[in-house]
N, C-alpha and C positions, 0 to 999 in steps of 0.2 A: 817442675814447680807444682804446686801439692796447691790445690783450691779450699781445702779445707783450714791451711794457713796463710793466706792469703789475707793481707789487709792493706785497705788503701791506704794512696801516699799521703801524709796529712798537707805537704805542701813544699815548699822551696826550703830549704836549709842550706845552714851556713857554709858548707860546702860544697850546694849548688850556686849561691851567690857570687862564692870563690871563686868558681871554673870561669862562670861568666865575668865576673871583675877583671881576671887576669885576661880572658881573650881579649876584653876592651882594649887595657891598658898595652897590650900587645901592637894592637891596629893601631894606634895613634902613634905609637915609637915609629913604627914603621912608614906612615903617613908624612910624622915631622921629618925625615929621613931623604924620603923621594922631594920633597917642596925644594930639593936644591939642584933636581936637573930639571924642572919646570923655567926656561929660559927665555921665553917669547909667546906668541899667540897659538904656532903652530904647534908647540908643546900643550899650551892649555888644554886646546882645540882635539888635539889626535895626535899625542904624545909624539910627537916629530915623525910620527907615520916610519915608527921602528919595531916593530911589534911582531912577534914571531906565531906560528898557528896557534900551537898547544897555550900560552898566553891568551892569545884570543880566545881561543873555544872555551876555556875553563872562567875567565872574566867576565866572557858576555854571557855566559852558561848560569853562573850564580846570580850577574846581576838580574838573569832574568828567573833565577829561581826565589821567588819573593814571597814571603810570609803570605802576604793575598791572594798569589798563585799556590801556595799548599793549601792554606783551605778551602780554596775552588775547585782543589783537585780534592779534596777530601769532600766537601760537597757533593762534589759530579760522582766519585765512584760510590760514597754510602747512596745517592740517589740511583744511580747506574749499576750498581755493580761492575761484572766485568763487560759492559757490552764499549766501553769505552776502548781497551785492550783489544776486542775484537777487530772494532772499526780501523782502530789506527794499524791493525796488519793490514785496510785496503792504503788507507793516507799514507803511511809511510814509504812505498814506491814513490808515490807521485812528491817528497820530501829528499827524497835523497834524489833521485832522477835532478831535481831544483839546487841541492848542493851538489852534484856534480859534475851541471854545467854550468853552475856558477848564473843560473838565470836572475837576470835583472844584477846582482850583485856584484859579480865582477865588473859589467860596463859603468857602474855609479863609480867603481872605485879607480876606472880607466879614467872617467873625468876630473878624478883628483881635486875635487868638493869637497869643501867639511860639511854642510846642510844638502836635503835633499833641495831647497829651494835657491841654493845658490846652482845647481845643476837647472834648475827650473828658468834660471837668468841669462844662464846659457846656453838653453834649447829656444826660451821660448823670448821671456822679455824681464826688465828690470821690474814694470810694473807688478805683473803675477808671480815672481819670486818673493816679495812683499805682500801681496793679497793672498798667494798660500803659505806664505809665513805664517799670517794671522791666524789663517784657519788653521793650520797645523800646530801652531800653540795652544788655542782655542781648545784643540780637542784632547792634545796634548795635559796639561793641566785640569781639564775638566774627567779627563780617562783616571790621571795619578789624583786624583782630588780623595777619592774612597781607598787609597794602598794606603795611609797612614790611619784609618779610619778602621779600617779591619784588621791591619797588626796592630793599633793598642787593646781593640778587644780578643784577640787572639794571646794576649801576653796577659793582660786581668785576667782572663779565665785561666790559664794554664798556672798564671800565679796568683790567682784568688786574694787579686787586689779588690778592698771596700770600693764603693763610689765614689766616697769622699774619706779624706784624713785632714787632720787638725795639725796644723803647724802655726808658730809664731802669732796665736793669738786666733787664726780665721780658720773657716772650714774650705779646704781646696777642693773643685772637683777633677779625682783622681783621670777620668778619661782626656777633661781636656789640657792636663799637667801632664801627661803623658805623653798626647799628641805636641806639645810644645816641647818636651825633651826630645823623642824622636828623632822630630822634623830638625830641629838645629841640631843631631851630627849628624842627620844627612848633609846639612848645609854647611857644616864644619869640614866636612871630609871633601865637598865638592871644591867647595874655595879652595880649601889651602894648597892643593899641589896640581888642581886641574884633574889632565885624564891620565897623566903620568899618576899622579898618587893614586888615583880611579881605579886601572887598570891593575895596578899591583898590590896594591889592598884587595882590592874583588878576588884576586888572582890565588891570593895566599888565603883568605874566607872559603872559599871555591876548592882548594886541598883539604883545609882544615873541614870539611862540607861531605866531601869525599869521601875522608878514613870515617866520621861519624857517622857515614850510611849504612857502613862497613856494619858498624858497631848496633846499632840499630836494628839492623835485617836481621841480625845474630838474636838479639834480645828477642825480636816478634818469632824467630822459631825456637826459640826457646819457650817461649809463652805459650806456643802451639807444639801438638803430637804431630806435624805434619807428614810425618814417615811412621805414625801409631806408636810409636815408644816414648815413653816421657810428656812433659809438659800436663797441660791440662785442656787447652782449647784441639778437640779434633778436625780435622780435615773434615769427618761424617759432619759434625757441629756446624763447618761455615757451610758445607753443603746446604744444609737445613736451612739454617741462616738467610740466604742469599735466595733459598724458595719462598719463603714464608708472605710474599704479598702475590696475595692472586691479580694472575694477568699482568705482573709488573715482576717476570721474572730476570732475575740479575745473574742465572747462570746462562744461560740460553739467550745468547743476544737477539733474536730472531724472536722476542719475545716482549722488546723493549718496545714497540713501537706505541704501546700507551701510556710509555713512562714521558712524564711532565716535562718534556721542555730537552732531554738530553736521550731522543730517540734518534733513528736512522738520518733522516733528516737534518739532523744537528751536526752530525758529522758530512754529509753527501755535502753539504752547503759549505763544511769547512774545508773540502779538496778543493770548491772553487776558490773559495777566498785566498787561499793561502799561493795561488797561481798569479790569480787575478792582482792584488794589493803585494804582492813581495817585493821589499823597500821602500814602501812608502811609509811605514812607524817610521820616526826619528827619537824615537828615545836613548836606542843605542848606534846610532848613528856613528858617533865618536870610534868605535870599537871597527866598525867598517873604515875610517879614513884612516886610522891605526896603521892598519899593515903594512907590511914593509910592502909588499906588491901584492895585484891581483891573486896572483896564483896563491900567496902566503891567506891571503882570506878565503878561497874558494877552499884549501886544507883544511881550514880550521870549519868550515861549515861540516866537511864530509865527517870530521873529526867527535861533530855534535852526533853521531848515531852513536857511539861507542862511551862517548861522554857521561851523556844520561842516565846512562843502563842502572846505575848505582840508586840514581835521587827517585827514577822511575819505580825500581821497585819498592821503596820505601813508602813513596807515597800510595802506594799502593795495599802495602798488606797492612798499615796503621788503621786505615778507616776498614779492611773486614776484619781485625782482628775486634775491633768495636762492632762492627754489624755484629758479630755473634756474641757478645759481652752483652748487648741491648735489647737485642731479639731471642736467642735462645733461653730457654725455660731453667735450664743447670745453671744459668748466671744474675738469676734475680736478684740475688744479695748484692752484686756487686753494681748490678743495674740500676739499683735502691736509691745507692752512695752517691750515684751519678745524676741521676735523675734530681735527688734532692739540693745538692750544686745547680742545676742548671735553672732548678726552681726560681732564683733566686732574678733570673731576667726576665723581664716583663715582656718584652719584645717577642712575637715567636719566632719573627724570622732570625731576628738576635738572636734567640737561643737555640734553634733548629745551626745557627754556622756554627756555633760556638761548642755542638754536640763533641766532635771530636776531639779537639781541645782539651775540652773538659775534663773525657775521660781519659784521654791520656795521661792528664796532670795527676789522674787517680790508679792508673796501674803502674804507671813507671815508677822504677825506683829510686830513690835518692841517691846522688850522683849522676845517675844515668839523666834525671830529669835537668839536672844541669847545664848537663851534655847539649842536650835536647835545646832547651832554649839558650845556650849560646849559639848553637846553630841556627835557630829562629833570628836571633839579635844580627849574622854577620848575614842572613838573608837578607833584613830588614834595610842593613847599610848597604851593603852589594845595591839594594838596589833603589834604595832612595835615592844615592847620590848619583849613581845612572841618570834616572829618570831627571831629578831636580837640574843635574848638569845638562843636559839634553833641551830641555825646554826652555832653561833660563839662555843657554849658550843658542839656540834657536832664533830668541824672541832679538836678541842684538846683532845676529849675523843676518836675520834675512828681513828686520822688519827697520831697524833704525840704520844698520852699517849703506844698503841700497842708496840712502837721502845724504850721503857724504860725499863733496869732492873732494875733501882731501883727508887722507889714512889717519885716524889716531895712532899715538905714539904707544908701542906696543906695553907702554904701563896705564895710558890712559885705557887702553880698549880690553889688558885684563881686570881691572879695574872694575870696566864698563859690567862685564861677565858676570863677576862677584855679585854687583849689585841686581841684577835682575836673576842670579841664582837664587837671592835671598829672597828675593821677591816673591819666586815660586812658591819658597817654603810658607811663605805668610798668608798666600791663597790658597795652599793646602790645607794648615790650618783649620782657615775659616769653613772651606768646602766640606773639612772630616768630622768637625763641630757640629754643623747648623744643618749638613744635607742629612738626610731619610732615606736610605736606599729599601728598595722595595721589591726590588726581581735579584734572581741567581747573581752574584757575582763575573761569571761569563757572561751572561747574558749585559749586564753593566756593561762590560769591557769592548764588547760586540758594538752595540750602542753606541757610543762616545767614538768606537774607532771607525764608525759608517759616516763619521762628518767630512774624514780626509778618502772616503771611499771615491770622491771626485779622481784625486789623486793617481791612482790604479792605472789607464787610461793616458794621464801624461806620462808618469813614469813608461811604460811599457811602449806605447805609441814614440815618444820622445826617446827613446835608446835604440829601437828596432826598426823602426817605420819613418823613411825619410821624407812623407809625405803627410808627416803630423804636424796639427800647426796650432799656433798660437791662439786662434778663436777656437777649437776644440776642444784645447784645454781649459781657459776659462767658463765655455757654456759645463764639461762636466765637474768641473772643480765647485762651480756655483750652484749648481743642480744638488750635488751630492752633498752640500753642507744645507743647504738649505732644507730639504727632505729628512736627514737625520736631526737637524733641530727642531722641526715641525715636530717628531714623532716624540721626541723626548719632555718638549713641553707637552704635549697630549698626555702622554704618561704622568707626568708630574699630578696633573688637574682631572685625571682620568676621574677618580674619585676621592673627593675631599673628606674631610675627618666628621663635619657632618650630614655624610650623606649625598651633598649636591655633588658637581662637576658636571664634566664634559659628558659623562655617559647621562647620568640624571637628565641631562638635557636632550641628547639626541632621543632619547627611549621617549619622554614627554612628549617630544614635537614631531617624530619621526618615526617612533614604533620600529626602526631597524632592530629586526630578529638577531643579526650577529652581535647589536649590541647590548638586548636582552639577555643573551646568551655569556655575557659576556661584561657583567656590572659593575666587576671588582676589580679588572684586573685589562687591560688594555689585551684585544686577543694577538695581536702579532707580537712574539717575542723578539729577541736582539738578532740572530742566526735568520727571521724571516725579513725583517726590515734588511740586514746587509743584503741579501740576493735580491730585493725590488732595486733596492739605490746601485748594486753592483751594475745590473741588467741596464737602467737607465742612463748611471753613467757612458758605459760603454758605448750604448748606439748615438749619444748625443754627442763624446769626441768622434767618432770617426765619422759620422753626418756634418758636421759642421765643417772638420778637416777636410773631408771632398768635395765641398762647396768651397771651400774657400782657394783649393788646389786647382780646381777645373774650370770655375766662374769667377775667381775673383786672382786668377792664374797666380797664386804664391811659386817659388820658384820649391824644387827640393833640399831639404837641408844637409850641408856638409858634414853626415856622421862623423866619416873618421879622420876630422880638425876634433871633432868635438873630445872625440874617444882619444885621442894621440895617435893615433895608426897610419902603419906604411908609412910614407914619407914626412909624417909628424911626430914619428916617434924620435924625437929629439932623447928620450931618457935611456931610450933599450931595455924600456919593461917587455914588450912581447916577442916572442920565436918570431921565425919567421915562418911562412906560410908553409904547409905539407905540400910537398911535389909529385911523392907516389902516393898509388892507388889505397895501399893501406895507410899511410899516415894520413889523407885527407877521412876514412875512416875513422882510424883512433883521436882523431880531431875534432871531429863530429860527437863522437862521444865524450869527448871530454877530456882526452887525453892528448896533452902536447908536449910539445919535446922539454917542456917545465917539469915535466915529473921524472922524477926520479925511482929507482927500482921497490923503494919502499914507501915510496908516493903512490905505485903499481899496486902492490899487497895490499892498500890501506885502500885505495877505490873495491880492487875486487872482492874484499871479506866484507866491502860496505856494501856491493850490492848481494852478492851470496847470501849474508844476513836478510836484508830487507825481502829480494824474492822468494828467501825461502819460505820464511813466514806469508808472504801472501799466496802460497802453492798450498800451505797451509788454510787459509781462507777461502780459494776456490772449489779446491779440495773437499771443504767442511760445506760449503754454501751448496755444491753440488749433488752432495748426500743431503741437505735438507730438503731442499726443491725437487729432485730427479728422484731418490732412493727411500722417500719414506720416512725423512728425517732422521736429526742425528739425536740418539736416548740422553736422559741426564748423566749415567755415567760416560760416555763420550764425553760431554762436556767437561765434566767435574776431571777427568781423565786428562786432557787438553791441558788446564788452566794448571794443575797440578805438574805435569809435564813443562810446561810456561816459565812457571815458577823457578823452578829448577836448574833450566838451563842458565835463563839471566842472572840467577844468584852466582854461577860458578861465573860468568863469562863478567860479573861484576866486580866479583875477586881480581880479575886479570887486569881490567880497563882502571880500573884505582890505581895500581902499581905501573899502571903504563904510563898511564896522566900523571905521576909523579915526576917522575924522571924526567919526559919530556917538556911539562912545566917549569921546573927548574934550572932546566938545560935553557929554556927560550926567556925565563926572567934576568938569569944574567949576563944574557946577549942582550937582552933590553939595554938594562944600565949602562955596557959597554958601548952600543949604540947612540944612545941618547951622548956619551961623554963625548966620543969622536962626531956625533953630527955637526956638518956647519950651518948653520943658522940662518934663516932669510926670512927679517924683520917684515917682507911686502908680501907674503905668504900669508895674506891673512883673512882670507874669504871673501873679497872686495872680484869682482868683475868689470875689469876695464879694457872698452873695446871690443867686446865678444871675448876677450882671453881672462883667465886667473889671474888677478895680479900676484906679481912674484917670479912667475915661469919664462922661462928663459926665451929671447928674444926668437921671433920666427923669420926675421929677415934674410936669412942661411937657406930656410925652407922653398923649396920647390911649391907653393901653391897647385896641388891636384883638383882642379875643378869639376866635376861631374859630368859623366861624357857627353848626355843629353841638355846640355845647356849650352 
């Protein structure tokens, strides 16, 4: 590609319009298609819990690759560069280590729960299955309030929609005609066939997601000389690029530590989080009761290393192929075009998201940019209707279904669903209209997800620890919503538009230096508030649980009733125990007599992968600190090398994810048509048991020895 002919894209064309019209119209044939094995609650709920890996991993993969998550990831790396890439060589051990042993996630799905708070009913009591209902909607809705709010301004800027247009007489304003199209076919997709339609819509988005990363990564080296022949952006170029702010270097991660908000710290707090809080979101909840069995989920998790590689690197080299397009001195002209587009938003933190966007809609070319936002649009749905389904189907399993003695009739209770789906969509709406966000994106998402940080703590305590109890769930469940709401109205009032607020005040009456220091802008970010409310949580359930266990003598609780195990396993979901020395090994690691030889390959190239990269990381870390540090071409060396591999091993993991996609979609259907149906399967807890589940009178009662 020749710079000297080069000219921006003017905009969408009629056969970018095309590609996107037709993928629509595609989803919906297929959407009205599925609405006819959607046959009861347990369907709605977690498509008859027939769901194979590869189905999984690619569904709950796109649902949660969302237009708000691409530009947070194009945020975080134009603010980061690659120190984000570095870090997650340390995170990624302790992420797959978590897919594969299936931590936390296998035993939610042992308890055969469609809400995390109908297991909450069964550890703990009906009351706090209901009180963290709330707050898990709460935070729920309040988290997806800004996802519709940031994909319609990621679609106006890419398609350089006016503010407003004039139809039938009035003037409309375009963002919030936008955000009402959106939001109803998220809400269109979620009703009409449940998590059967969910699931295989997201599934076939999620292919269709795939090849176009394919196509993408292809375009950006084309765009770029990254092996010095051809193209016109160099490798030397993004080097320069990625130096260019003093002390806020993006090639040299070890240099990030005074970049704003997405330093060392940013990530060190997100190895704990992601230990501490695993299964406590309930957005994609559904996707977890899906599977056919534990083991079919704990696959499809390990399945998520290989998944990515494709969407990873995309999101990746979009925003530095712009860092050098905006920052390098060879590309002012084009920097001009861009610059003058983004002019046009008053907002700056509006137009600092909207950067990449922008210029993407200015160097891709017609067709391709097509491309481009149809894949934006089935991100969009993937994952609106997730989310929308998840909290609407939340708010009636664990906050109104609880207050029932007797089951609605499985057309009143989907019925029930619809309507508080729709509900969701009309307080998004409101939330993506009338709220102001004002910090990073992540940091947003941090925030909103520190209300259910209570949570962490029950989950974890309540699956693992048979001496977790019911008052230590509620003191951390209460503790940690209450803390994260405190901080978020402080933020809100931190400082108002003229001047006054919370800070204006304390600086007046109190003279505190950190909050002189500190006038515009609240100083704990979202990554610093989850580690005070995680810390808190934690020693408040397990203090109050040992009180309550030693002094107010609770007895321990019957894990494995809870779990189905040993002599509860009425269904013959688990092996039976390892009896030699090395299977209680390969047991421990993760390995049971469920896997199978190609189940074997897929753990070991999942950990092979992931350690090697962080042999990579100690490696490098040990030349910085011991050896004198590592030079910029090391670096530049690395990230080049980086690149490389994942493009080739991306090529592979696409064509793999096909096949076995399509091989587990129509074992779906086939499953779904021979399943038999149990209308009482429908997230109600009666008795301490599921209602539905098959009677335990046969059962041998195994009481605990020490009782």
């Amino acid at each position: 590609m020749d710079l000297s002919t080069f000219t921006p894209n003017p905009g969408m064309q009629l056969i970018d319009w095309a590609i996107v019209a037709g993928f629509f119209v595609f989803l919906v044939a297929v959407l009205i298609y599925c609405n006819k094995f959607m046959k009861n609650v347990a369907d709605f709920l977690a498509a008859g819990r027939c769901a194979g890996r590869y189905v999984l991993s690619i569904s709950d993969g796109i649902a949660n690759f969302a237009v708000i998550g691409v530009v947070a990831g194009f945020e975080e790396f134009y603010k980061a560069g690659f120190a984000p890439q570095w870090w997650s060589m340390l995170t990624s051990p302790v992420n797959i280590i978590l897919a594969l042993t299936a931590w936390v996630t296998y035993r939610i799905r042992e308890t055969r729960c469609f809400t995390l708070s109908q297991f909450f009913e069964l550890r703990y009591s009906k009351k706090f299955r209901v009180a963290s209902g709330i707050i898990s909607w709460l935070s729920g809705v309040l988290n997806f309030g800004i996802f519709p709010a940031v994909s319609v301004r990621f679609f106006m800027s890419i398609c350089r929609f006016p503010n407003y247009f004039h139809f039938l007489g009035m003037d409309w304003n375009t963002y919030g005609t936008c955000l009402a199209i959106t939001l109803s076919v998220g809400v269109f997709f979620a009703t009409c066939g449940g998590q059967v339609a969910i699931m295989i819509t997201d599934f076939l988005q999620g292919v269709f997601c795939n090849v176009c990363f394919i196509v993408f990564i292809l375009f950006i080296f084309k765009l770029g000389s990254w092996d010095h022949t051809g193209g016109f952006v160099t490798w030397g170029q993004i080097a320069e690029s990625l130096e260019t702010a003093a002390g806020k270097s993006q090639v040299n991660p070890f240099n990030s530590a005074s970049i704003d908000g997405f330093n060392i710290w940013y990530y060190i707090i997100g190895i704990i989080e992601v230990i501490y809080s695993r299964g406590t979101w309930q957005s994609s909840n559904s996707y977890r009761a899906a599977a056919k069995t534990p083991h079919e989920h704990k696959m499809a998790g390990i399945l998520g290393t290989w998944r990515a590689l494709a969407m990873t690197l995309m999101v990746l080299l979009f925003p530095l192929a712009i860092i050098v397009i905006m920052r390098h001195p060879d590309f002012q002209g084009i920097a001009a075009v861009i610059n003058e587009r983004l002019s046009v938003i008053a907002d700056p933190h509006l137009r600092q998201q909207s950067m990449v966007s922008t210029a993407l809609s200015t160097i891709i070319p017609t067709g391709l940019l097509g491309l481009f936002v149809a894949v934006m649009v089935a991100s969009l749905i993937s994952t609106d209707d997730t989310y929308i389904h998840g909290w609407g189907c939340l708010f009636i399993q664990d906050v109104i279904m609880p207050f029932r003695k007797k089951a609605f009739t499985p057309k009143q209770h989907i019925w029930l669903l619809r309507g508080s789906i729709i509900f969701v969509g009309i307080f998004s709406w409101l939330f993506s209209f009338y709220y102001k966000q004002t910090d990073y994106i992540l940091m947003f998402f941090w925030l909103t997800g520190s209300i259910i940080l209570g949570a962490g703590p029950a989950v974890v305590g309540g699956l693992y620890w048979k001496r977790g109890t019911t008052l230590g769930a509620w003191v951390s469940f209460i503790l940690g919503a209450v803390f994260a709401i405190s901080v978020m109205v402080i933020q809100m009032f931190w400082k108002l538009e003229d001047g006054s607020g919370i800070a204006r005040f304390l600086i007046d009456h109190f003279h505190w230096q950190w909050v002189i220091n500190n006038p515009d802008k609240f100083p704990l970010n979202g990554r610093w508030v989850s580690l005070i409310n995680m810390g808190g949580c934690l020693l408040s359930y397990v203090a109050f649980s040992l009180y309550e266990h030693y002094v107010l003598k609770k007895p321990d609780f019957n894990l494995d009733k809870m779990l189905h195990r040993g002599v509860y396993d009425i269904a013959h979901e688990h092996d039976a125990e390892a009896t030699t020395k090395m299977g209680i090994i390969l047991q421990r690691l993760g390995i049971t007599s469920e896997f199978t030889i190609g189940d074997k390959i897929i753990y070991g190239s999942s950990l092979a992968w992931t350690f090697g990269w962080l042999i990579v990381f100690l490696v490098f870390t040990a030349k910085h600190f011991l050896f004198g540090g590592v030079s910029d071409d090391g670096w530049r060396g690395l990230w080049h090398c980086h690149l490389y591999i994942v493009l080739v091993l991306a090529f592979i993991t696409t064509a793999w994810f096909l096949i076995g996609g399509f091989r587990d979609a129509f074992r779906l259907f086939r499953d779904l048509k021979q399943n038999v149906r149990n209308d009482a399967d429908n997230g109600q807890v009666i008795n301490g048991v599921n209602a539905g589940e098959e009677a335990m009178d046969a059962v041998k009662e195994a009481e605990p020895a020490d009782k």
